[in-house]
N, C-alpha and C positions, 0 to 999 in steps of 0.2 A: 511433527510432534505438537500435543496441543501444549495451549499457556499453561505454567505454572500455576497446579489448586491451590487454592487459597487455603487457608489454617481453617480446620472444623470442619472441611467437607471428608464424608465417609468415603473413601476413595474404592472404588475394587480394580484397579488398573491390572492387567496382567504382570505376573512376578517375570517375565522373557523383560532382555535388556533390550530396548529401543535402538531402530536404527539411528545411526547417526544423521543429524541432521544439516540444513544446509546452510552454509554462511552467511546466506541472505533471510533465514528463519527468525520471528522476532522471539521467539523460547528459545534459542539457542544461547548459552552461557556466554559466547565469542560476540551478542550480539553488538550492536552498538549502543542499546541503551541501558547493557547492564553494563555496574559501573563494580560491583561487586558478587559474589557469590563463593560459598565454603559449607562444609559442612559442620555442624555444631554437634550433632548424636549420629551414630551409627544412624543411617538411612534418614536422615535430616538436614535437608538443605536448605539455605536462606539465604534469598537473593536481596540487592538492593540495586533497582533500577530508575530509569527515568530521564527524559531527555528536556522540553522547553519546560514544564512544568516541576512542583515536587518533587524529591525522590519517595520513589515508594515502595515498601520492603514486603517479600514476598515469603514464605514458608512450604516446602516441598517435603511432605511426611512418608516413611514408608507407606507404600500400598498395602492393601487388604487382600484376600480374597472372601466372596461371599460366606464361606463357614466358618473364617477366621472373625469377618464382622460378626455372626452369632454368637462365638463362643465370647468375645468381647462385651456384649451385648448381653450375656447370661450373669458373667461377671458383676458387671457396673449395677446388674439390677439385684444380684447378691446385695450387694454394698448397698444398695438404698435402704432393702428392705428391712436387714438386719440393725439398721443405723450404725454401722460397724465404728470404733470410739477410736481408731488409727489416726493418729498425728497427722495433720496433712500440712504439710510446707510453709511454712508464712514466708518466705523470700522467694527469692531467684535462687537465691544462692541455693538454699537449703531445697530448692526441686532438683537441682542439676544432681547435689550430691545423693537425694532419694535416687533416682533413678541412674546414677553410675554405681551407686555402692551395692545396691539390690538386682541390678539387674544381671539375668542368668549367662553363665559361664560355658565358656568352650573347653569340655571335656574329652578325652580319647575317643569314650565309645561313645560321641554323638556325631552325628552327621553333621554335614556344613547344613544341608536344606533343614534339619532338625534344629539346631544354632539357630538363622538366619529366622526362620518361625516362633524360635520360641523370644526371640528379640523384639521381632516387631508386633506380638502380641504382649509383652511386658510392658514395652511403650507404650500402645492404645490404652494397655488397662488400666496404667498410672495416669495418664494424660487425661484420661474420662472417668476419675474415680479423688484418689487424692493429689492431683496434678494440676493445673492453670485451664483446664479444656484447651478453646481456640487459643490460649497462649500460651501453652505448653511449649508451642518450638520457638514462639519470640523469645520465651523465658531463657532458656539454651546459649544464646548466643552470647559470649564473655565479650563482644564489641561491643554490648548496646550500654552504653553508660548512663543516661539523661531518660526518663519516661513521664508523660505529661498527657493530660489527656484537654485535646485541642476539639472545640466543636462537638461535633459527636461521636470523634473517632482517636485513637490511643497514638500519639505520635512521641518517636523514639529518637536521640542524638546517640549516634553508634561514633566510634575511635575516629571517622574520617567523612564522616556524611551527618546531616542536619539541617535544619528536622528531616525526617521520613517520615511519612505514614505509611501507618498499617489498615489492613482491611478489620482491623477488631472496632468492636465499637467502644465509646469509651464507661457507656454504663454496664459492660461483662462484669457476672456477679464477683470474677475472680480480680478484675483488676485492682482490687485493695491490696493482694496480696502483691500482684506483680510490680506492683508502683512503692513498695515497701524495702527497704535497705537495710541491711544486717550491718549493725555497729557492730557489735559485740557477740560471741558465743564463748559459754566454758558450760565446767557444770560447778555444782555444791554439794560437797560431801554431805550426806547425813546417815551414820550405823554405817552400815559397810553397802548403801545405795549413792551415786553420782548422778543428782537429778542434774539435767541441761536445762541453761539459764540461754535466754536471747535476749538482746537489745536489739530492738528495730525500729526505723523510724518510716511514717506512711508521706509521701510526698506528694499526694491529695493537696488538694485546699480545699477549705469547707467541710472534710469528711469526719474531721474530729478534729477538735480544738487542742488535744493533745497530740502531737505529732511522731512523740519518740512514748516509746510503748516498752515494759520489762513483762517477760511472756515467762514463765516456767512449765516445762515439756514434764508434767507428771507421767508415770506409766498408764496408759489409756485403761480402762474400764468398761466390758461390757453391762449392761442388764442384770443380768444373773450373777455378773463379778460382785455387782454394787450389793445387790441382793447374801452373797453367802458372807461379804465382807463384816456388812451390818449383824450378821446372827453370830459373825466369828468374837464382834466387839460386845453384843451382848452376851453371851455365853463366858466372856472372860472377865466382865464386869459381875457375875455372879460367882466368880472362881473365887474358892477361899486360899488366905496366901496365909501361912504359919511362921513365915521365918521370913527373917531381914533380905532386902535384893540391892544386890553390891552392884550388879548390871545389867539392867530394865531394859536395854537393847538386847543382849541375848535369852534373858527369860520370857520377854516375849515372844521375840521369834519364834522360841521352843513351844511355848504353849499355841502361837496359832498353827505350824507342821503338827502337834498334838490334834486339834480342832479339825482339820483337811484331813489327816487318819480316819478321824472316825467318820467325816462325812466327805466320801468320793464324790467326785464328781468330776464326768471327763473336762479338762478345761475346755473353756473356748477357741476354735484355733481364727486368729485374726485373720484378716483378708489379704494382707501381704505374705502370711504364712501359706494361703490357700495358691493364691498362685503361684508361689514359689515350687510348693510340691506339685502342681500340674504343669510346670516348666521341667525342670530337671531332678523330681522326686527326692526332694532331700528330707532329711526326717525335721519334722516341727518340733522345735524346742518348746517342750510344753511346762518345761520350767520356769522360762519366764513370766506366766501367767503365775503359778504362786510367788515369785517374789513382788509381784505388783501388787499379789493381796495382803502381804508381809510386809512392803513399803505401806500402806496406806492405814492399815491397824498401828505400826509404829508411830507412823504420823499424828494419831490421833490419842493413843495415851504415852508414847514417849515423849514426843513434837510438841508443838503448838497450834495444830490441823494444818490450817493454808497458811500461816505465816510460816511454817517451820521452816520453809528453804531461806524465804526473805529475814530471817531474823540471823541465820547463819552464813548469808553470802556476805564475805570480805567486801564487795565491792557499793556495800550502800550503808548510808548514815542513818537514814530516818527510814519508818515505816509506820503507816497512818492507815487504821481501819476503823472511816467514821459512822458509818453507819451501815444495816444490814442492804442486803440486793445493792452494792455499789460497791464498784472496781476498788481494790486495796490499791493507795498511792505508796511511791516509793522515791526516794531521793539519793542517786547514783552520789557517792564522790567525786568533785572536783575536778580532782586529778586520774579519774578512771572518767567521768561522759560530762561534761560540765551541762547538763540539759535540766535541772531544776527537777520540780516534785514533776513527778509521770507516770501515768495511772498502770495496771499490772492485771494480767485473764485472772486473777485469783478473787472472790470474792465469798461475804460471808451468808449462805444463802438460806440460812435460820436463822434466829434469835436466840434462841437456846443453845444452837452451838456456839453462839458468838459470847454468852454469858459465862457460858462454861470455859471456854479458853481465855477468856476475863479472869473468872475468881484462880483460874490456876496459878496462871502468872504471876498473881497477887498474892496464893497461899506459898509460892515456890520461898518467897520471901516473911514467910513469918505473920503476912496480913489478911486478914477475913474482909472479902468485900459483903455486907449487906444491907439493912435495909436503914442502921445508924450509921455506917461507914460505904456511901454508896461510891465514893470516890477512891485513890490510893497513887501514891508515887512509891516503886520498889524498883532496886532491880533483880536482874533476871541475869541467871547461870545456865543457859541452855544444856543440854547432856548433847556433847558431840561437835560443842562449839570450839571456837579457840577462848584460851583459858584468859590469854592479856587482854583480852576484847574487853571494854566497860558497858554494861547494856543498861540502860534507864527507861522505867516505862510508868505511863500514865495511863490509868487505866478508870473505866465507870461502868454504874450499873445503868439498866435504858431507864432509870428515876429521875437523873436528872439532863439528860440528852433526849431529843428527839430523834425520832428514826430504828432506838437501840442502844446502846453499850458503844463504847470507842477506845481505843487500843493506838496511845501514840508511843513507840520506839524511837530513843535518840542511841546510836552505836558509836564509841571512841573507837578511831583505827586502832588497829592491833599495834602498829608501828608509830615511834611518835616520831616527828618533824622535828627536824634541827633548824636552825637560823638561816644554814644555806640554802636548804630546800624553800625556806619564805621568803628570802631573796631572790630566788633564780624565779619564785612566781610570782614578783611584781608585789607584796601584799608588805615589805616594808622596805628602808634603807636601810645600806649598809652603817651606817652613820647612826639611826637609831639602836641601832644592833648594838655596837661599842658604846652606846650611851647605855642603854638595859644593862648589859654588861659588868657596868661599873657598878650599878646600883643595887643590882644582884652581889657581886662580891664585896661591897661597901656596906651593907644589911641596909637597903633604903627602902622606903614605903610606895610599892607601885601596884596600880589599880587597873587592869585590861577592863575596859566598858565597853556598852553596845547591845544592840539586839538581841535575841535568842537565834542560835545557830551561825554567830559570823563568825567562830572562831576562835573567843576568849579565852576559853583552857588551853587549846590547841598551843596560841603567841606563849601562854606564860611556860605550859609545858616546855616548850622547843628553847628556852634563853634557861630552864633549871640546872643542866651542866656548869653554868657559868658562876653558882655560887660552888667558895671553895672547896677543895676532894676532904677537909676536916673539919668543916662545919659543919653544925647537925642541927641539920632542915625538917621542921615537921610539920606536916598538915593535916590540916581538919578541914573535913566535909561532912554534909547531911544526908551520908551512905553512898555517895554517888562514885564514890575510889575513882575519880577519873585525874588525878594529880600521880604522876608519873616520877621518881624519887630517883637519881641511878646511885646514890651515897648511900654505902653502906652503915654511915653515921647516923640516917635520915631513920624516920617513925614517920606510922600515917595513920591516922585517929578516923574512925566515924562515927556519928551519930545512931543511933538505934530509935526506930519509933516504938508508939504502943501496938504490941502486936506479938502471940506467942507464950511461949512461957516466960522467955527470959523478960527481966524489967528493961524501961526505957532508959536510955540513956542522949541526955541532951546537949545540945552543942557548947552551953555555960558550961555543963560539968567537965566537958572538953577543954573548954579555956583554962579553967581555972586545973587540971590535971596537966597540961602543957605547963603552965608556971614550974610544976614542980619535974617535969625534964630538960630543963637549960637549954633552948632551942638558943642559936642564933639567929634562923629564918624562921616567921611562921607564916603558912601556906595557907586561906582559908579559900577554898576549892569554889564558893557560888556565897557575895553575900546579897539573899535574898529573902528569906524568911525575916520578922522580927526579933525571932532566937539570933540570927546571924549578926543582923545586924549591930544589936546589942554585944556579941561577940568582940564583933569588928571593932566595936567603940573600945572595949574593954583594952583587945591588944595593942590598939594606936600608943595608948600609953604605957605601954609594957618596955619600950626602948630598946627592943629588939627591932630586927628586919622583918619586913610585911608586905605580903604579896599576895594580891584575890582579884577574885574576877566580879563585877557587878555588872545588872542590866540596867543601861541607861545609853543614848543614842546621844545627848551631847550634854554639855556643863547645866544647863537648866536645869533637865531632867535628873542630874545624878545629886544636884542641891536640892531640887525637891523631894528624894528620895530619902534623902541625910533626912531634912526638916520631920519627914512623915513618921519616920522611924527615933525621933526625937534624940539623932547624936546634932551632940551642938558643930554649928560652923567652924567656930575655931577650930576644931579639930582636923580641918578641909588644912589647913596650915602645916599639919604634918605628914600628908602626904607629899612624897617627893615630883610623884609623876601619875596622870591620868593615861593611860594609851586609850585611844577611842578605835574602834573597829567598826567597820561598815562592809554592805555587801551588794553590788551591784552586777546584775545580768550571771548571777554563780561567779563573781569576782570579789573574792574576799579579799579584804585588804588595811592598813592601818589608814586611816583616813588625817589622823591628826592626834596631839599629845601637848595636853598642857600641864602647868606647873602651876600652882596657886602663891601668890606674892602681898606682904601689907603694898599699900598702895603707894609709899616713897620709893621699895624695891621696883615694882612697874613703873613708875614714873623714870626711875636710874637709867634701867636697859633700854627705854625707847621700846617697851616688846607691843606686841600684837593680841589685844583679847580686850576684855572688859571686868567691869567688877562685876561680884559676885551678887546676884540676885538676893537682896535683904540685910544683906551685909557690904556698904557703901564702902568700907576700908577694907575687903580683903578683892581683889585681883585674878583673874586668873588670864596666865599669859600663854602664848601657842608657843613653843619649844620647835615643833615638827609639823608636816604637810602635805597631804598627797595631792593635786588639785588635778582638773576633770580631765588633766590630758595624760594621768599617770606621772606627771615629775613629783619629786618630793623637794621639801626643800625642807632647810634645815636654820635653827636661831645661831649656829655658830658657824662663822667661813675663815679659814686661811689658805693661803696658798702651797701650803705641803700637803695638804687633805689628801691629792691624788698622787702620792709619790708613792705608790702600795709597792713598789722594786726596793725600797728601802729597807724589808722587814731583815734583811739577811746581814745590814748591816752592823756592828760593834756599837756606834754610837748611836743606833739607834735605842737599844733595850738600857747601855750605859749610862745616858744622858737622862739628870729628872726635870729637865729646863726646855724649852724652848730657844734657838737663838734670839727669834722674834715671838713674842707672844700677845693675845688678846688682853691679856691683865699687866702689862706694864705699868711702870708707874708713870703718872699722869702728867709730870713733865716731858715724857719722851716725847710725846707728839705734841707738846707745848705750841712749837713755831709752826706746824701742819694744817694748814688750814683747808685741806681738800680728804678726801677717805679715798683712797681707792682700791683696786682690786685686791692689790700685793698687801695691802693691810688686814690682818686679823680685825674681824671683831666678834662681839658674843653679845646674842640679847636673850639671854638665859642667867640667870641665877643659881641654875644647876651645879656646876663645876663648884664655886662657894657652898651648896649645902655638901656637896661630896668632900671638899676638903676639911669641910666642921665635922664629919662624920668619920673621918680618916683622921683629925687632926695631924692636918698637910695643907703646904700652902697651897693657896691653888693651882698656881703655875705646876706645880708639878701632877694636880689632877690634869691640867691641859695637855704637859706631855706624855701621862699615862692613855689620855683618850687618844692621842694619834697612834699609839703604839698599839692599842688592842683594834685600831682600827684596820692598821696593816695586816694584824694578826687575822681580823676577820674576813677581809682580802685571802690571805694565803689558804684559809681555808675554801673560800669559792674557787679560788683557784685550783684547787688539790682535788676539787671533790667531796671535801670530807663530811657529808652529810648523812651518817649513821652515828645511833646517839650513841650507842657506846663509845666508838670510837673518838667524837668529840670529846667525847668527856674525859677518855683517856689522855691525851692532849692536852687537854687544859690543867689534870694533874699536873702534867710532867711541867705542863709550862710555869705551875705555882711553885713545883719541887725547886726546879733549875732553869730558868727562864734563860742564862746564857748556854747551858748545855742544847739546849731545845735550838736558838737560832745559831749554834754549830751544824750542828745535825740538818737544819734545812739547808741551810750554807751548802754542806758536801751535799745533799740529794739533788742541788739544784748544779 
């Protein structure tokens, strides 16, 4: 028997089964230098052999015969000439399943020899059409894990051997696809079509500086598809409409089956349909062709053209389309692919198209982009999206950008994040948690800062449960509703620009309309405008509780911000707490959190900061810490801090004292002349403004903080990371706080 062919030779070997061969044969499977061999596809075998040198992996394809090579060969030249628009595979993965899920079926009235033919001609045709060619049968094998292209030849780390080479070279036009990894497949709803969404990433070097890639599998398109789709959108763009459309998803539809009535035409049948029916005759569904002209007319007056899937899949935050002929970026969540912004096959490949899904987006919400409003921030209510979604876009005309028009999407999760959920990802402690905590249900003044996109709505969202189930919390924002409310008590105010018929309405007349609904919290959602900011001055002295988010990355930055917007410093005094956020390698996290203090108060604590840039007497001290190896560390320590088995106790919710506390009075530790572990201390100020705010002493703020600390213990411990649920919880815990550690008592 001769050697095992190599992958890519046109084989015509006879379909008779070879005699067996002999022990001492080096093609023999028994021999001594194969160390492996299986079959990976009907009639596909793949050896890995090799004795002093490499292993080197070998591919055995079924045989041909010479009419079977022709009609193969008829095929593949179909497919060139036609340029046929059929999906072809971006993975391994996604080959094996093309070709297990399509390939033809052993029926009654077929022959085995009929079967057995119509097999290994489905194989050749995929393999030399939309298939890997010569790596079609490397592609097969579920051992090969690792693939790397070494020298100038494609070398694979399979479950038990490493490296092997293969006889592929490593510059095959297919190898980007075969060297490519499937993170991720679903699809995205849009109308009643589920387009397939891929994440994959190419593990090339040099091939693309982006490595991990979001692909969307639109329905393929031939020529003439493109061609009737264009006459079907302008044909409907001269349609007269008389009466109001409650559902632009199905009156569309109607009108383009309308449009395809009156102009037949046989559809196209694709190349996978072609060989399907010269395999085993089955009828071509020729209806999938009108819904891909029916998907793609949708897309472009229901949709948003190319964004529509990206603007609707759950699974990404940002979508950025800067200029025209360049890849749409996309920026997966976190907690779904942590790989940062990564570029997407979708791009804007006119100007005018890209203008036009500009001004829509912009009209959706009430604003006219032109040639005195070249710019616009709105959001966006997609038709078929989810309804909780918050979607914000910035949007321009090509007046004041080079390249074209740009189109940036920021998306709030549908779900919001509780406390648990940002403790179990490292982005704060538990220990700031029960500090937010207090200051949310104390009505205290706290500030989330930081960059764009680290997170800032997100931290404050997730600690809202924590003001009480009868306070009535209300926020303002500059239309961006991304403040998440779960109290029935609560109101949520926005801003209106100029734009449409109705009049504007401005974030002052906000404030000063808030005065007159007795908020106990007000929520101001982004202070970043001069309107806001001015807001922000307004409510510091309203002596309610206040809570907003600013862009500023550390104390510098967020004073020079105050200065610019001309709120005075002093007013830095009545914030209780900064939380600063930062974001490294898609690691978002609390970085640090200070307090502002006159400078005898800093001097008391011993704390950690400095003064306040222009303002020599005011302070600001670091409370909190996350440092570069991920530890946090904290301005207050005792030694009960980790007693979290405590919550189920009596005297633990009883007790409003400490045995030993941080705030004793100052002769207890008179004769002490050393600190150590087992001693409380506190270089925070905090606990005193909470008890000025509670009028309580602070001891009893100290042992309320241990208490909600255990409490926020018991929750990581339980699980309890749904925000209803949280919130439910912490009602019951305000109703009856000893009823509640009954009830955990018996569950435990």
């Amino acid at each position: 028997m001769a050697p095992l062919p190599i992958v890519g030779a046109a084989t015509t070997l006879p379909l008779t089964v070879p005699a067996p061969t002999a022990p001492d044969d080096t093609a023999a499977w028994y021999a001594a230098d194969i160390h492996a061999q299986r079959e990976v596809f009907p009639g596909v075998v793949v050896t890995v052999r090799g004795t002093d040198g490499p292993f080197r992996y070998q591919v055995r394809e079924p045989p041909r015969t010479a009419a079977e090579v022709q009609v193969c060969d008829r095929l593949q030249s179909a497919y060139i000439e036609a340029a046929e628009p059929t999906h072809r595979p971006r993975t391994r993965a996604g080959l094996r399943e093309r070709l297990t899920e399509g390939s033809p079926t052993d029926r009654p009235s077929t022959t085995p020899e009929t079967y057995t033919k119509a097999r290994r001609l489905w194989y050749h045709t995929i393999r030399n059409t939309v298939g890997f060619g010569a790596l079609t049968g490397l592609s097969l094998d579920p051992q090969v894990t690792v693939a790397d292209v070494t020298g100038d030849r494609i070398v694979v780390h399979t479950e038990r051997f490493s490296p092997v080479e293969t006889p592929v070279e490593g510059s095959h036009p297919d190898s980007d696809r075969f060297l490519t990894e499937r993170l991720h497949e679903y699809t995205v709803s849009f109308g009643s079509f589920d387009i397939p969404v891929l994440l994959c990433r190419d593990h090339r070097i040099g091939a693309d500086h982006f490595a991990t890639r979001y692909v969307v599998r639109e329905p393929p398109l031939t020529d003439g598809d493109r061609r009737l789709r264009d006459a079907c959108e302008d044909w409907l763009w001269e349609t007269t409409v008389d009466r109001s459309i409650d559902d632009p998803v199905t009156f569309i539809s109607d009108r383009v089956n309308q449009f395809l009535e009156r102009h037949p035409r046989p559809p196209d049948q694709g190349l996978l349909d072609r060989i399907r029916r010269f395999f085993d005759d089955t009828t071509v569904d020729h209806d999938r062709r009108r819904r891909s002209l029916t998907y793609y007319v949708l897309r472009d007056f229901v949709g948003e053209g190319v964004l529509t899937v990206p603007i609707r899949d759950p699974n990404l935050e940002d979508v950025e389309a800067n200029r025209v002929d360049e890849r749409i970026k996309v920026v997966p969540r976190p907690d779904f692919e942590p790989c940062g912004r990564i570029p997407s096959n979708l791009v804007f490949e006119e100007e005018s198209t890209f203008v036009n899904v500009a001004t829509r987006i912009a009209a959706a919400d009430s604003v006219e982009l032109n040639a005195r409003r070249p710019t616009a921030r709105v959001n966006l209510d997609p038709i078929g999206a989810d309804t909780a979604a918050t979607i914000r876009c910035a949007v321009a005309l090509p007046s004041v950008t080079d390249g074209g028009p740009y189109i940036a999407i920021r998306k709030q999760a549908t779900e919001t994040l509780t406390p648990v959920d940002l403790i179990a990802a490292d982005a704060l402690s538990p220990e700031l948690v029960a500090l937010l905590w207090q200051l949310y249900q104390h009505h205290g003044v706290v500030l989330f800062a930081g960059p764009t996109g680290v997170g800032k709505t997100t931290v404050l969202n997730a600690h809202l449960p924590f003001i009480d189930f009868d306070d009535r919390p209300v926020a303002i924002d500059e239309g961006a509703r991304e403040v998440s409310l779960p109290h029935e008590t609560g109101l949520a105010l926005s801003s209106r620009r100029v734009g449409g018929a109705d009049p504007p309405v401005s974030m002052a007349q906000l404030i000063v309309e808030c005065a007159y609904l007795n908020p106990d919290v007000e929520i101001v959602g982004e202070v970043t405008s001069p309107e806001s900011f001015e807001s922000f001055s307004a409510a510091l002295s309203t002596g309610h509780g206040l809570i907003g988010t600013i862009h500023a990355a550390d104390v510098e930055t967020l004073v020079d911000r105050m200065v610019a917007h001309e709120v005075p410093l002093s007013q830095l005094r009545e914030i209780d707490l900064v939380v600063f956020l930062n974001q490294r390698a898609n690691d978002r996290y609390v970085s640090h959190a200070v307090e502002f203090l006159p400078q005898s108060a800093f001097e008391a604590v011993g704390g950690t900061g400095e003064s306040v840039p222009g303002h020599d007497s005011l302070y600001w001290n670091e409370v909190a810490r996350r440092d570069r190896h991920g530890r946090f560390t904290f301005a207050y320590s005792h030694p009960r801090l980790d007693e979290s088995d405590e919550t189920t106790k009596r005297s633990t919710w009883a007790a409003d004292r400490l045995e030993q506390s941080a705030f004793e009075a100052p002769e207890r530790h008179a004769n002490e002349s050393v600190v150590d572990a087992s001693t409380p201390t506190c270089q925070t100020r905090l606990f005193h403004r909470l008890a000025a705010l509670s009028d309580r002493p602070v001891q009893v703020i100290e042992a309320e903080f241990h208490r909600k600390l255990r409490y926020v213990t018991y929750l990581m411990q339980n699980d309890i990371d749904e925000f209803d649920t949280m919130f439910e919880f912490l009602a019951d815990l305000q109703t009856d706080e000893a009823a509640v550690v009954e009830r955990i008592r018996r569950d435990r």
